[in-house]
N, C-alpha and C positions, 0 to 999 in steps of 0.2 A: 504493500500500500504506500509507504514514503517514499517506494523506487517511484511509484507513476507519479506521485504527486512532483517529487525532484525534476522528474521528466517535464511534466505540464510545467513547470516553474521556468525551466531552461528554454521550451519551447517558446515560450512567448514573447522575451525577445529577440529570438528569430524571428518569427515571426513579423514581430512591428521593422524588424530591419527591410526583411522583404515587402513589407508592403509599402515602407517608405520608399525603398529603391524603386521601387513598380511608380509611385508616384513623383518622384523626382525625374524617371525617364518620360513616363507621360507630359510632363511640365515641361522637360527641354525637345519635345519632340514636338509637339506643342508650338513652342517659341520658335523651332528650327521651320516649320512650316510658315508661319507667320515672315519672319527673318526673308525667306526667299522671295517670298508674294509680293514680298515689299523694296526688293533690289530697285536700288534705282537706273534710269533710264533718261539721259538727257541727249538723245541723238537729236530731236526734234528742237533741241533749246538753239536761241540764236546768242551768240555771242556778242558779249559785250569786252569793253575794252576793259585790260588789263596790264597791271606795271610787269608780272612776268607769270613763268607759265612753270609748275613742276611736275615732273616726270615719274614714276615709282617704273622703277623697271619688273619685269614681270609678263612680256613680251612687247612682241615686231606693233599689233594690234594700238597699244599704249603710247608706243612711242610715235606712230603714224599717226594717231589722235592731235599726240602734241604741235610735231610738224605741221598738222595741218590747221591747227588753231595759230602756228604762226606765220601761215603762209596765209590766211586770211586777217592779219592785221590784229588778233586779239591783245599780244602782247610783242613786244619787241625782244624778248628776253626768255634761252629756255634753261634750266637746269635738269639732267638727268641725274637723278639718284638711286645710288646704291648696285653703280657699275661696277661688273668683277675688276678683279685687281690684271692690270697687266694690260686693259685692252686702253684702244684711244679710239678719236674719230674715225678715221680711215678703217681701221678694221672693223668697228662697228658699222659703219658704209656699208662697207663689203659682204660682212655674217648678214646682215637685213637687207641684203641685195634692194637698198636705195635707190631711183628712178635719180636721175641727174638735179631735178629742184631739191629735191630732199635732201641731196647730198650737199648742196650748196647753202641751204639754211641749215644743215648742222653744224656744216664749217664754220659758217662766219654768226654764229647766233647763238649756239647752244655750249652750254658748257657741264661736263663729266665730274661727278661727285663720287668718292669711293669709298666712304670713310662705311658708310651707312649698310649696317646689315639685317635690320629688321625696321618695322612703321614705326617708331619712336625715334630710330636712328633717324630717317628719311625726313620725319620733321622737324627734326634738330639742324638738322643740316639744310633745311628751306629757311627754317629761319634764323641762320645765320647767315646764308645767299640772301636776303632778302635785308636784311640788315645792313650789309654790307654794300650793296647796292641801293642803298636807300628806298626800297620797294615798299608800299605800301599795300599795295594788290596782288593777287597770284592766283590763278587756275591750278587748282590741283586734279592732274589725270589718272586715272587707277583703272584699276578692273571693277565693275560694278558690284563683286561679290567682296572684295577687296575693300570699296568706298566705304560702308559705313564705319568702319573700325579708323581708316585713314583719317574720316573726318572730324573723330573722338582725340584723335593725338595730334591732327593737325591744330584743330581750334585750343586743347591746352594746350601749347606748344606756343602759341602766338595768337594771343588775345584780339590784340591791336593789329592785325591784318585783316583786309577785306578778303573774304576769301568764296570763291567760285568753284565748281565742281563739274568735272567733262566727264564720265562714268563711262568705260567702253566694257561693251558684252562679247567676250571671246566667242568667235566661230563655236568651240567644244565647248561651248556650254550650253547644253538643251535642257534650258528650263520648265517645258511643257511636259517633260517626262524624267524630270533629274529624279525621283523616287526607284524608277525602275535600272536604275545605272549604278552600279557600288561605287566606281570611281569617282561619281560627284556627288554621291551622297557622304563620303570620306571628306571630300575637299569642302563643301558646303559646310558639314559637320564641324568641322576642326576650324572652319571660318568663325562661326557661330560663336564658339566656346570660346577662340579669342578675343571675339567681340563685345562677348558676357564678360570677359576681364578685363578688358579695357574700361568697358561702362562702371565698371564696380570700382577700377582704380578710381577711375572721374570722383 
């Protein structure tokens, strides 16, 4: 008789663990649906003028976003951050097999940041390009699944900038059916989670 009662005694906090964990997954699964529904999307936005324009590297897609926000006059100024170590213009040309304008507003406009190897790095190093440069404005370009987290560390990072948002949606991202794909429901996921730590640092 005291063996089952020990037993029911032990079982019960089992129990509440499991039913917590069942409910803390339902909540971030939950949030993780909501999270996606809600990526932003400014292809259709028209650009306004801006002092300069930053880059978060993370593909060709991003960087041709920015290019082409400064081939349309939005800022005269671009920073790419958080380039591997080793590379420069020319070779970045060449790996992103560049069209001749693009190559020519990387040369003479944009300039290669290295130091930065996560989104807190990337906005430390915007704004101190930005500082430096006396910038008060800046487009910040990312991956749309990437943006919200970006713009939690860009805005604590630098209060006192005006700051605009280009959000580009990677070709491989099929959001209409990213539930049935593990790879983006990994990459989603793990966005997510960083994004719930970021808000939380805030």
């Amino acid at each position: 008789m005291r063996t089952t009662q020990n037993t029911r005694q032990i079982g019960r906090p089992a129990k509440a663990v499991v039913i917590g964990c069942a409910m803390l997954t339902a909540i971030f699964i939950s949030g993780l649906q909501y999270f996606v529904l809600n990526l932003p999307d400014y292809k259709a936005a028209q650009t306004k003028p801006s002092d300069g324009i930053v880059v978060i590297t993370g593909g060709q897609q991003r960087l041709d976003a920015g290019l082409s926000l400064l081939a349309n006059g939005a800022a005269s100024k671009l920073l790419i951050s958080g380039v591997g170590t080793g590379l420069s213009k020319a070779i970045l040309a060449n790996d992103l097999q560049l069209d001749p304008a693009q190559r020519d507003l990387l040369m003479c406009c944009a300039e290669l940041e290295f130091a930065a190897t996560d989104t807190r790095g990337n906005a430390r190093a915007a704004r101190i390009w930005a500082e430096t440069n006396k910038l008060s404005s800046l487009y910040l370009v990312t991956a749309n699944y990437h943006m919200p987290r970006a713009r939690l560390a860009f805005e604590r990072e630098m209060p006192h900038i005006n700051l605009q948002y280009w959000s580009v949606s990677p070709d491989d991202l099929r959001l209409a059916s990213w539930w049935k794909e593990p790879g983006l429901v990994r990459l989603l996921a793990r966005e997510y989670a960083k994004f719930l730590a970021e808000f939380i640092r805030l």
